[in-house]
C-alpha positions as a printed NumPy array, in Angstrom:
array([[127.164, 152.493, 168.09 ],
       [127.063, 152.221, 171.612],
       [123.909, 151.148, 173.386],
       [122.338, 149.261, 176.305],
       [119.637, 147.518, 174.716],
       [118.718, 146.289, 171.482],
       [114.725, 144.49 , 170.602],
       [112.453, 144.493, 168.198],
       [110.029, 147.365, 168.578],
       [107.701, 147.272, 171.034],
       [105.171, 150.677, 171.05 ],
       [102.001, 149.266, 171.422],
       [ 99.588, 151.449, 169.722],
       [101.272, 154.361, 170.185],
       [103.253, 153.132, 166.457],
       [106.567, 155.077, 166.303],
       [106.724, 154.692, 162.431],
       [103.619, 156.883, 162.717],
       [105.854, 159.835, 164.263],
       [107.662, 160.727, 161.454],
       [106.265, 162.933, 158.895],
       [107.938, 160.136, 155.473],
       [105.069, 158.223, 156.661],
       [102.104, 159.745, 157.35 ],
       [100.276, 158.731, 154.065],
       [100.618, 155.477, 154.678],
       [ 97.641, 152.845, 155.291],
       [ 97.389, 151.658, 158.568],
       [ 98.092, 148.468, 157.435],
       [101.454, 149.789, 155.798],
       [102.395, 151.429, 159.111],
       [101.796, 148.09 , 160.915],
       [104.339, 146.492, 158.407],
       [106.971, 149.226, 158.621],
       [106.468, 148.462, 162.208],
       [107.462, 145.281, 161.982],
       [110.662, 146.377, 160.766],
       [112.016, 148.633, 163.307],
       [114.057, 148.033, 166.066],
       [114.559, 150.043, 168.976],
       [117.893, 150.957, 170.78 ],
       [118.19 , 152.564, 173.752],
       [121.542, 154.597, 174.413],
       [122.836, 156.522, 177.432],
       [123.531, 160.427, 177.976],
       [126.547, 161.596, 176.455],
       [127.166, 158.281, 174.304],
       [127.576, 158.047, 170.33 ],
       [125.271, 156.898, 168.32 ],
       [126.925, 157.47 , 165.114],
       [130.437, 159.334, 164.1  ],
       [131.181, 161.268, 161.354],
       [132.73 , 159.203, 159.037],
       [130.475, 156.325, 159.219],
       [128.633, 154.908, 156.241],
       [125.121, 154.767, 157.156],
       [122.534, 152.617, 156.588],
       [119.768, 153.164, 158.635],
       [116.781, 156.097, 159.312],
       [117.087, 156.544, 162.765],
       [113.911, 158.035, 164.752],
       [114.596, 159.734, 168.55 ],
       [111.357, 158.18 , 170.004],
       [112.264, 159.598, 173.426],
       [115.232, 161.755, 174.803],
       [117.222, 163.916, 172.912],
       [119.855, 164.114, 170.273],
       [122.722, 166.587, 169.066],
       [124.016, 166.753, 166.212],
       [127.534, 168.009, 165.313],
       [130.171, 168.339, 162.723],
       [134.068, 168.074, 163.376],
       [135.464, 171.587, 161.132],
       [138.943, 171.037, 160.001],
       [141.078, 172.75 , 162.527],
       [138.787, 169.866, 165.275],
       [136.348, 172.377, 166.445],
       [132.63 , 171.222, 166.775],
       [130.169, 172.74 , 165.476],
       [126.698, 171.912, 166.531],
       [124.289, 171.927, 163.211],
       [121.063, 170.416, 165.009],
       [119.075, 168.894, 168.337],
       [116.468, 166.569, 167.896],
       [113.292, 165.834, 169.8  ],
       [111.17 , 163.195, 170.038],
       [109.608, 162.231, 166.797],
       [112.165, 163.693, 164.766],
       [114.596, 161.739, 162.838],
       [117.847, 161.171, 161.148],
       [119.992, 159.637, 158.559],
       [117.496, 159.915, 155.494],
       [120.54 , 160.806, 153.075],
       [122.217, 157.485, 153.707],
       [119.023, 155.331, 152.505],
       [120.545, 156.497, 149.059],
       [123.862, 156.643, 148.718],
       [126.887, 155.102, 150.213],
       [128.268, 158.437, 151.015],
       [129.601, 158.539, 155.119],
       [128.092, 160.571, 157.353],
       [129.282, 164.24 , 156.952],
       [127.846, 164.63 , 161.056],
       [128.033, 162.801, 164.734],
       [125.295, 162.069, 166.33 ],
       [125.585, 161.75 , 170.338],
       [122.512, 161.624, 172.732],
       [122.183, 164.462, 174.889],
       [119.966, 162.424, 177.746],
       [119.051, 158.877, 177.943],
       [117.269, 158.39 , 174.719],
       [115.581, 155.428, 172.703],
       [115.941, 155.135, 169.329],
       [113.69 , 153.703, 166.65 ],
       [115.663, 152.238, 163.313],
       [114.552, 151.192, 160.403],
       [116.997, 149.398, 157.922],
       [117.524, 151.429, 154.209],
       [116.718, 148.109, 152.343],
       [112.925, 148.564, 154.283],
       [112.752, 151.835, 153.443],
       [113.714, 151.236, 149.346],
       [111.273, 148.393, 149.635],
       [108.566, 150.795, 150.821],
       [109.485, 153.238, 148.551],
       [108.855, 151.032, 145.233],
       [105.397, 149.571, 146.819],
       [104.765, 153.568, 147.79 ],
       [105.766, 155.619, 145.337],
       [104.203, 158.724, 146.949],
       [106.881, 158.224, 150.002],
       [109.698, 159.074, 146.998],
       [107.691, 162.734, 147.507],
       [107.695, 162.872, 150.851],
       [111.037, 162.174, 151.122],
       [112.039, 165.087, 148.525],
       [109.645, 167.214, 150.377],
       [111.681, 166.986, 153.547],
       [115.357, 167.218, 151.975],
       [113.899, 170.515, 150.263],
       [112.858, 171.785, 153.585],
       [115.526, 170.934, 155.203],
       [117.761, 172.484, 152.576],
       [116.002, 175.456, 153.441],
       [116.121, 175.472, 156.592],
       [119.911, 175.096, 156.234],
       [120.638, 178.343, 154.445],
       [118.196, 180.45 , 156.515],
       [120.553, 179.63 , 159.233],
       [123.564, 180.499, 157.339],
       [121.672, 183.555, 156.407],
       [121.002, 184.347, 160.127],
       [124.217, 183.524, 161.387],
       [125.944, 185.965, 158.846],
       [123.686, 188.873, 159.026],
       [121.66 , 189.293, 162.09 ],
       [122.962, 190.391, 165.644],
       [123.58 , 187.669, 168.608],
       [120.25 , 189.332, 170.757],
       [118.546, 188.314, 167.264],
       [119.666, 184.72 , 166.916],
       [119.175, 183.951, 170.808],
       [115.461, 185.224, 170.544],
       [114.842, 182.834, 167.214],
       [116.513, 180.343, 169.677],
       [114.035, 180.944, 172.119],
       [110.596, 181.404, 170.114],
       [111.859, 178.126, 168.31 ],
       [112.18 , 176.056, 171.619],
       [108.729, 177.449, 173.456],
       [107.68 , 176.102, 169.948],
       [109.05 , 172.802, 170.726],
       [107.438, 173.266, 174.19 ],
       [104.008, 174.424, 172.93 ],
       [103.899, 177.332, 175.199],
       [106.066, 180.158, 176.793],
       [107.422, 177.901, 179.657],
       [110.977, 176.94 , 178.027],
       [112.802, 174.127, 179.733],
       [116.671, 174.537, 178.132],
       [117.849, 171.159, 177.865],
       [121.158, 172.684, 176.66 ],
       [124.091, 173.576, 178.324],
       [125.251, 177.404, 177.828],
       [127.737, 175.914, 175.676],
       [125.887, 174.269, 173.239],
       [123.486, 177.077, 172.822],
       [126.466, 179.256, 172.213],
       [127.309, 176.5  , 169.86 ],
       [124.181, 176.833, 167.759],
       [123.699, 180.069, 167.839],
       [127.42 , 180.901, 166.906],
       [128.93 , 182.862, 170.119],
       [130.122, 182.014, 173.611],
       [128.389, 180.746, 176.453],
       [129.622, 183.891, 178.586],
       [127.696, 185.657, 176.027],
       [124.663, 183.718, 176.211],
       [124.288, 184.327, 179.605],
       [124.535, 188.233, 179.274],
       [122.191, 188.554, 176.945],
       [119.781, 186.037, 179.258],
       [120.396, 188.342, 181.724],
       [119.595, 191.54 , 179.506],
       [116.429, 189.896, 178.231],
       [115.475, 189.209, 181.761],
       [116.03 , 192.899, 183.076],
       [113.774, 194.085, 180.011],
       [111.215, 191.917, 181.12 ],
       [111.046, 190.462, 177.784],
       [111.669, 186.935, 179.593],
       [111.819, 185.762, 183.224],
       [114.213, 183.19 , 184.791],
       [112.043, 181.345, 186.684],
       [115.727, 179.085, 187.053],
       [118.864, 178.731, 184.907],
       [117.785, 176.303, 182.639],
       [113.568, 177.314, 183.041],
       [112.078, 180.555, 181.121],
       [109.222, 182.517, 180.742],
       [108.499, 184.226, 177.731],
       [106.956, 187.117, 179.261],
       [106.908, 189.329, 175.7  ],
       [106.459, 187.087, 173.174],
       [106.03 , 190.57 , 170.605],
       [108.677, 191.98 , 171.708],
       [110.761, 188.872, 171.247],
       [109.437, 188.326, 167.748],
       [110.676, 191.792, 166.804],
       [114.238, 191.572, 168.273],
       [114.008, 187.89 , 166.17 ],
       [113.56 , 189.797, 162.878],
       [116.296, 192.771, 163.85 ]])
């Protein structure tokens, strides 16, 4: 894993443990002992912070930054599957098994990292049985969130998957100012076409007023609506 910095955690009040969504029902005491436990690691644009391959043994929490994640096909092309914002989180399948990691991880800007080792997380798990839930809860919405976008990516048009690209990151953004921290590439890569295309159908979106390009990476949802209903096309 390559990174800059390593210490123990260091958040103040603002408890990172308390970001992710495993932990929520936990005491405050519990979150203060979790706490305890984490380390943070701070890692540069562009740099690996884990490779498919590797056996994991951590959850790994982007506290700040940003994080893609991407799988290597067969023939060596990547395939983007996810990005990660702050308070999201990783790794949750290797707490349990030995199995390696079926993605890479690389940060997309400078990022810090919280980490929590799997033996914590067992060790909370049999004090806290009700995190065993949790923890199924988010596989099983994860799992779904899988196949709809297999579902998407099979049966609706590119203008379609761009616009649930869109409506998903001013939902990131809480609001209809969308700052794409993505190149053209890798939203081509998530939404399963070419950048060249991406930018067209920017463009076409733009001339429909649906959105506005206030710059190349900064847009305005001007028609949310009318976005929605090219979404569900």
């Amino acid at each position: 894993m390559a990174v800059n910095q390593i210490q123990v955690c260091a958040c103040g009040r603002h408890m990172c443990a308390s970001q992710v969504p495993l932990f929520r029902s936990l005491s405050a005491e519990q979150l203060v002992e979790i706490q305890k436990a984490i380390i943070h690691r701070e890692v540069e644009a562009d740099e690996p912070i884990v490779l498919q391959g590797d056996i994991g043994s951590s959850l790994i929490l982007v506290q700040s930054g940003m994080v893609k994640l991407v799988r290597n096909s067969a023939d060596g092309d990547e395939v983007i599957i996810s990005v990660l914002y702050p308070g999201e989180f990783f790794g949750e399948l290797s707490l349990f098994t030995e199995t390696p990691y079926a993605i890479s991880a690389y940060a997309q800007l400078p990022t810090r990292l919280c980490i929590l080792d799997k033996e914590k997380v067992k060790e909370l798990i049999r004090e806290n049985p009700e995190i065993a839930f949790s923890f199924l809860r988010e596989l099983s919405e994860r799992l779904q969130a899988a196949q709809e976008h297999w579902e998407i990516s099979v049966t609706r048009s590119v203008e379609a998957r761009l616009a649930r690209f869109l409506l998903e990151q001013a939902k990131k953004s809480d609001g209809d100012i969308v700052t794409l921290k993505l190149s053209r590439q890798d939203i081509a890569g998530i939404i399963g076409t070419t950048p060249e295309t991406v930018s067209r159908k920017i463009r076409e979106l733009a001339k429909k007023e649906i959105i506005k390009l206030l710059s190349p990476r900064k847009i305005v949802i001007v028609d949310r609506e009318q976005l929605m209903t090219i979404n569900d096309q």
